[in-house]
C-alpha positions in Angstrom: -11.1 18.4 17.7 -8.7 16.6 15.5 -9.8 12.6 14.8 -6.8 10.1 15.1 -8.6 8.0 13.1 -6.5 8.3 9.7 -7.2 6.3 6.7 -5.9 8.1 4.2 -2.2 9.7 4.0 0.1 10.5 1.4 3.7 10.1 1.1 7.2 10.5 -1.2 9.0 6.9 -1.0 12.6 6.9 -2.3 15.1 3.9 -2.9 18.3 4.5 -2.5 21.0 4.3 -5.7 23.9 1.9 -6.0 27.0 3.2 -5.3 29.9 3.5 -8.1 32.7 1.2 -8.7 35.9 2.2 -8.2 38.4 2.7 -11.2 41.5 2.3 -9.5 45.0 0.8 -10.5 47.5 -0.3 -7.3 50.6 1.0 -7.1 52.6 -0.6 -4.2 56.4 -0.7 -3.5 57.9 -3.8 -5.3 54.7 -3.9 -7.9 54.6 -1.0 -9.9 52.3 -2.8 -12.4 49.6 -4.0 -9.6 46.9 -4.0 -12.4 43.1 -2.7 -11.8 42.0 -3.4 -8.0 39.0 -1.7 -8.2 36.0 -2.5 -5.9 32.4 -3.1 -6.9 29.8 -0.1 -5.2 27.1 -1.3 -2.6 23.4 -1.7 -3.8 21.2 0.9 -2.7 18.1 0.2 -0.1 14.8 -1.1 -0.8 11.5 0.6 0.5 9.0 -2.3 1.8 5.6 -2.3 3.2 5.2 -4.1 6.1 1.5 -5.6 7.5 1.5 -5.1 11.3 -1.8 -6.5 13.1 -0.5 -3.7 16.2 -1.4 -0.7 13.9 -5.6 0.0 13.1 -5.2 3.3 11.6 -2.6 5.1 9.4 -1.9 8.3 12.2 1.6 7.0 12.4 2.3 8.0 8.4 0.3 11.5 9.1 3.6 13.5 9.9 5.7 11.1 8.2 5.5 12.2 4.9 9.3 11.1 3.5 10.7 7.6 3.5 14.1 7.7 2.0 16.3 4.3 2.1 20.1 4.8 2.6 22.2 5.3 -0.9 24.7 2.7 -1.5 28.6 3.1 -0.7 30.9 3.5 -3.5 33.8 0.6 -4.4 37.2 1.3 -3.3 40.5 0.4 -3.7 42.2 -2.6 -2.8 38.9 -4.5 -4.4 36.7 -3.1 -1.5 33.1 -3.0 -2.0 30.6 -0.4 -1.3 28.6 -1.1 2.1 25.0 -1.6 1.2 21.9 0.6 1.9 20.1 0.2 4.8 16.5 -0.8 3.7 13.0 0.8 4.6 10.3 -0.9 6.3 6.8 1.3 6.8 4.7 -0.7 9.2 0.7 -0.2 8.0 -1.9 -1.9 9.5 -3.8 -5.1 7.7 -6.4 -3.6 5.1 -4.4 -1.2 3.5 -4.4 -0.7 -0.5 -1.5 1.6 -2.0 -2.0 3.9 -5.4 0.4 5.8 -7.6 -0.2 9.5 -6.2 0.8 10.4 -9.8 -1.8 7.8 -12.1 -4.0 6.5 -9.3 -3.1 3.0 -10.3 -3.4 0.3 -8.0 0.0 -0.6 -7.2 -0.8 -3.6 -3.9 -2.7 -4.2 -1.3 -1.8 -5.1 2.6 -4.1 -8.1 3.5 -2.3 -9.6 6.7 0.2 -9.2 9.2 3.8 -10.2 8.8 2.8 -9.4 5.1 6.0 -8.0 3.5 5.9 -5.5 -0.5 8.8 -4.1 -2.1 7.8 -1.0 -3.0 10.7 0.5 -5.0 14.0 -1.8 -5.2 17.0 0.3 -4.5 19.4 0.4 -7.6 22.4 -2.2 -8.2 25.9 -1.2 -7.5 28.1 -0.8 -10.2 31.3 -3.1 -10.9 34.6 -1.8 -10.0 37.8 -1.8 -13.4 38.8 -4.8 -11.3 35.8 -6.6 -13.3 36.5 -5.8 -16.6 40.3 -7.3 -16.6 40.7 -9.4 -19.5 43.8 -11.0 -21.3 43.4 -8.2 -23.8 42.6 -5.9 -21.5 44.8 -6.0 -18.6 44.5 -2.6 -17.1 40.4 -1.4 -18.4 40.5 2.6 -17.2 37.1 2.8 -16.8 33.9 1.4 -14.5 30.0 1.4 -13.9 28.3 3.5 -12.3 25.5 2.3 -9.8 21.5 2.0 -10.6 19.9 5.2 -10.0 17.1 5.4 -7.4 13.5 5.5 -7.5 10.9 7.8 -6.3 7.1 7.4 -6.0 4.5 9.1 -4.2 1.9 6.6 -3.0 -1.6 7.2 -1.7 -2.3 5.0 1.2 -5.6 4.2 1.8 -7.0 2.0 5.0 -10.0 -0.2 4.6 -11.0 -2.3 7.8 -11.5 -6.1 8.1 -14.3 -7.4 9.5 -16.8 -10.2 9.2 -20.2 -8.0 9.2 -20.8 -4.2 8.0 -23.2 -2.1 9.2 -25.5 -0.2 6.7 -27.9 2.2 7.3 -29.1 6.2 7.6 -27.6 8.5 10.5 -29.7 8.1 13.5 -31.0 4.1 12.8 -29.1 2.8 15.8 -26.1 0.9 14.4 -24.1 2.7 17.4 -26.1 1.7 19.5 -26.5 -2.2 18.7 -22.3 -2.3 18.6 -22.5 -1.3 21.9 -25.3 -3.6 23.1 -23.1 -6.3 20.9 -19.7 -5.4 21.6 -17.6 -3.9 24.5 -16.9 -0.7 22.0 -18.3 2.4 22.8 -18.6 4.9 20.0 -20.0 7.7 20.3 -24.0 7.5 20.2 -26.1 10.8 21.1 -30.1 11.8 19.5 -29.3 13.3 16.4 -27.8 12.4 13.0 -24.5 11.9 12.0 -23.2 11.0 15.6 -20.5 8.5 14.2 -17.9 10.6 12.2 -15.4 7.4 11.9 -15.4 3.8 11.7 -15.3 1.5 14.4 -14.6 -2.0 15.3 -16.6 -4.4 17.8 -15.6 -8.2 18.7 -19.0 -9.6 18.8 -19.0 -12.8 21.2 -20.9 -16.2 20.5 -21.3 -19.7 22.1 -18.7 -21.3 23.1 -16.1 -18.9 23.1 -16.3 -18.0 19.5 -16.7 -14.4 18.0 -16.5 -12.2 14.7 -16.2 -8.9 14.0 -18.8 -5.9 13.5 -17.9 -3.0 11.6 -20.3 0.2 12.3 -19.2 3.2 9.9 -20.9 6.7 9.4 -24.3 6.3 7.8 -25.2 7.2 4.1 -28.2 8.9 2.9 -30.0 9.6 -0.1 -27.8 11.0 -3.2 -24.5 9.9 -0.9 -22.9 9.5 -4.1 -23.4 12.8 -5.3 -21.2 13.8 -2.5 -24.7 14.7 0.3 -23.9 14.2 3.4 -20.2 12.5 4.2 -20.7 10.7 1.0 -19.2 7.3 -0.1 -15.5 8.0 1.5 -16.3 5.6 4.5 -18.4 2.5 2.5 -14.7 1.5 1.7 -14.4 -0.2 4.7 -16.8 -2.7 4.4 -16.2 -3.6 0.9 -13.8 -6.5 2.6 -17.2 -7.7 4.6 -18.2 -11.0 3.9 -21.7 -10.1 5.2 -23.8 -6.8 5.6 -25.9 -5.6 8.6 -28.6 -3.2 7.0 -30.3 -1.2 9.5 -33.6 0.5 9.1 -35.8 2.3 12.1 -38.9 0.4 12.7 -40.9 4.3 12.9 -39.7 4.8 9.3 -42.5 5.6 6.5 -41.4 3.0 4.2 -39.0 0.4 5.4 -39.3 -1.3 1.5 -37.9 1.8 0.1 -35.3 3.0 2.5 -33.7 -0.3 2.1 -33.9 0.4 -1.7 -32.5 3.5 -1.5 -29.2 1.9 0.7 -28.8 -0.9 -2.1 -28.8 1.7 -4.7 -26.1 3.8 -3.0 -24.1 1.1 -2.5 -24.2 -0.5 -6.3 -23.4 3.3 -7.3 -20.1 3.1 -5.1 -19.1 -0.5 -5.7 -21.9 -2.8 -8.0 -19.7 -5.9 -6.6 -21.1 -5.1 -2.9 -24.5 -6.5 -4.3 -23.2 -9.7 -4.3 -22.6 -9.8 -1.1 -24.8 -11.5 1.7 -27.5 -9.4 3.4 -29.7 -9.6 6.4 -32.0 -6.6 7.3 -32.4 -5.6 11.0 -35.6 -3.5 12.1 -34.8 -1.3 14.4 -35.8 0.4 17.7 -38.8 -2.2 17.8 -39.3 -1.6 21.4 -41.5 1.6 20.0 -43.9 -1.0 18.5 -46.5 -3.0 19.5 -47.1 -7.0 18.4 -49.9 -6.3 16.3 -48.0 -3.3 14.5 -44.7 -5.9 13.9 -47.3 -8.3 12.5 -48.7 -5.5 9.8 -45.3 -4.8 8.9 -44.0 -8.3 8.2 -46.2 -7.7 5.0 -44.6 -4.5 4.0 -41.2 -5.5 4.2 -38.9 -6.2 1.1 -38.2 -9.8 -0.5 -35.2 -12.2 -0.9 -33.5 -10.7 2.6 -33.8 -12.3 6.1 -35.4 -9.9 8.7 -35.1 -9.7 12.4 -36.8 -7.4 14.3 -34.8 -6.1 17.2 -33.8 -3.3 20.2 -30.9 -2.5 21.2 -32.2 -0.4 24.3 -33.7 -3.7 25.5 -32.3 -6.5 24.4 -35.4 -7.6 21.8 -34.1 -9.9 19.4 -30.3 -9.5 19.9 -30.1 -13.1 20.6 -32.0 -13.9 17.2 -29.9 -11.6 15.3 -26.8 -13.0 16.6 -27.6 -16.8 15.7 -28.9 -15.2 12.1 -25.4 -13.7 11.5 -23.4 -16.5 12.5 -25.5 -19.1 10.7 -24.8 -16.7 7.8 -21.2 -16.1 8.5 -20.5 -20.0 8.1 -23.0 -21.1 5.7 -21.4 -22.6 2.4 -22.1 -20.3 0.2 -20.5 -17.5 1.9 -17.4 -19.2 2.5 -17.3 -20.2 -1.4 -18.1 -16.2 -2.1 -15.3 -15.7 0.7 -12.7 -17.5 -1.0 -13.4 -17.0 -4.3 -13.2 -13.1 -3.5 -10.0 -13.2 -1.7 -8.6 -15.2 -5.1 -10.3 -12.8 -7.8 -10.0 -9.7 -5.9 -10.0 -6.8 -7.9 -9.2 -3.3 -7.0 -10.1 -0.3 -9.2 -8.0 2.3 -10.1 -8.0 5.4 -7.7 -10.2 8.4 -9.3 -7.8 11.3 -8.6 -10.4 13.9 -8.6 -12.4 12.5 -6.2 -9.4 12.2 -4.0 -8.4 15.7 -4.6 -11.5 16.7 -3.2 -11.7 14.4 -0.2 -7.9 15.1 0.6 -9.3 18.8 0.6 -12.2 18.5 3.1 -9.6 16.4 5.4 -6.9 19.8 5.2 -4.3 16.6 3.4 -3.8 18.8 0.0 -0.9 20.2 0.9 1.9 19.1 -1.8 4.7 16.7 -1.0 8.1 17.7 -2.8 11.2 15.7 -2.7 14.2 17.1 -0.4 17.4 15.0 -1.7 21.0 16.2 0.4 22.9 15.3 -2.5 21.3 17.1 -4.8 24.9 18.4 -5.9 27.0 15.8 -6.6 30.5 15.3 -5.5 33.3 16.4 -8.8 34.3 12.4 -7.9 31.1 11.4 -9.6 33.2 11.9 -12.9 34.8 8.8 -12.4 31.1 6.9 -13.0 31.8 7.7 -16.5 34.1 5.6 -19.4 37.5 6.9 -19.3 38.7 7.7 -23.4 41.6 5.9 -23.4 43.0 7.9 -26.6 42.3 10.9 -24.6 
């Protein structure tokens, strides 16, 4: 069945060109020698993105693959100007990063809502003869013509906001503790890879206060190498100011599985390191007191562990006052800020995209379709008239 969780689309964006100016000269009963009356042609339209809080995934772009803003008129006589090109606005929801299609440069990103890009500025109109009068020059035969448009294909590419990120392998339970957390209901069944897309869950707290969970597909070993669903979906907790990391308290070696996580994620983004952690063991209600206490000594150094189970409620209420205290400690907020001020996005590696785009059935080739791709004879009139002609 087809997901309508989108987060990545491609599509052609087009400004619209200015309209010409008019190279006219009035002749009127009673004023044979009117002089130039040419009008100035319209600007053409702009194509802006558009934060909207009421979008969470891009499904709306999927089959929208053109955005074209309107052209600019052209100047007429009597000193009339050209009407301007309605402008574009393509509503996207908060989170989302725009790349050239063409370079994979980062071009902006989307980080709230009401937020408002110009994408491609629709070109100027050109002046009518009317503007070129002078005292030497009382009758100028000629006029501009308007800005040409621009065209850009733009990868757009969704990453989620959210306070804390879930990390861990398929089957650890980070379904599960969203649900027992959250009133979202993902999909959670006894076998790996159960959660195929990201989801969101508004965590409550004392006194009416809340942050948000993100639980994405989990990662194994060699994710980077493209195993399993690979990197695609660690994207969208790169914006978390905290991360959840989630290992089964039955694992062999809880030291090295958290390891293994860390090392994936330095090999997608080495930045996420810096980020806070807290590591959460579990399915503890398999486990016995004495068996927790032998492996408080096993576990690894420098990250705050609570054990935990979601199934019945163990440590939920530890985890939560962990994750808060973390979520408002100073140091996070400095990170916070200091990221939001210094954030840096890389360049898009096209290949990988190809590929992804590929596995998604998105590869298909986007090609401009422009109705006036044959010009009107009129269009002579953009150019200088020869007066000795």
């Amino acid at each position: 069945m087809e997901s309508n969780f989108v987060d990545y689309v491609k599509i052609c964006c087009r400004s619209g060109k200015g309209g010409r100016g008019s190279m006219h000269l009035r002749h009127v009963k009673y004023n044979p020698n009117g002089g130039p009356d040419g009008g100035d042609g319209g600007d053409g339209g702009s194509v802006f993105l558009r934060g909207n809080h009421n979008y969470w995934t891009l499904l709306h772009l999927k089959y929208q693959r053109h955005v074209f803003a309107q052209h600019g008129g052209n100047g007429g006589k009597d000193k009339c100007h050209g009407t301007k090109g309605k402008d574009e606005y393509v509503d996207v929801p908060c989170g989302t990063v725009v790349y050239d299609a063409e370079t994979g440069k980062y071009v902006c990103d989307i980080s709230y809502d009401g937020q408002v890009v110009c994408l491609l500025k629709g070109g100027r109109g050109g002046l009518g003869n009317f503007q070129f009068r002078s005292a030497t020059n009382q009758a100028p035969r000629y006029a501009q013509p308007g800005e040409p448009m621009q065209e850009m294909t733009v990868i757009l590419e969704l990453k989620l906001l959210a306070d804390v990120g879930l990390v861990g392998f398929p089957n650890a339970g980070k379904s599960t503790l969203l649900s027992a957390l959250s009133s979202a209901r993902p999909k959670i069944a006894n076998y790996p890879f159960t959660t195929l897309e990201p989801s969101l869950g508004i965590v409550g707290y004392h006194d009416k206060q809340s942050f948000v969970m993100a639980d994405i597909p989990g990662i194994i070993e060699g994710a980077s190498e493209g195993k399993g669903l690979g990197l695609r979906f660690l994207r969208h907790i790169e914006r978390n100011s905290l991360l959840l990391f989630m290992v089964p308290g039955d694992t062999d070696d809880i030291k090295r599985e958290y390891e293994i996580l860390l090392h994936e994620l330095e090999a997608f983004n080495p930045e996420m390191l810096d980020k806070h952690r807290v590591l959460a063991i579990t399915k503890c209600d398999l486990l016995d007191e004495e068996l927790i206490d032998m492996l408080r000594e096993t576990l690894p150094e420098g990250v705050q562990t609570v054990f935990i189970s979601s199934v019945t409620g163990m440590g939920l209420e530890e985890l939560k006052n962990v994750l808060w205290r973390e979520l408002n400690s100073e140091s996070n907020k400095l990170q916070t800020i200091t990221a939001e001020d210094t954030l840096v996005h890389r360049d898009k590696d096209l290949t990988r995209f190809q590929l992804e785009m590929a596995a998604e059935g998105e590869d298909d080739e986007i090609v401009f379709i422009d109705e006036d791709d044959i010009e009107d004879i009129e269009d002579l009139d953009d150019f200088e008239y020869d007066e000795g002609s």
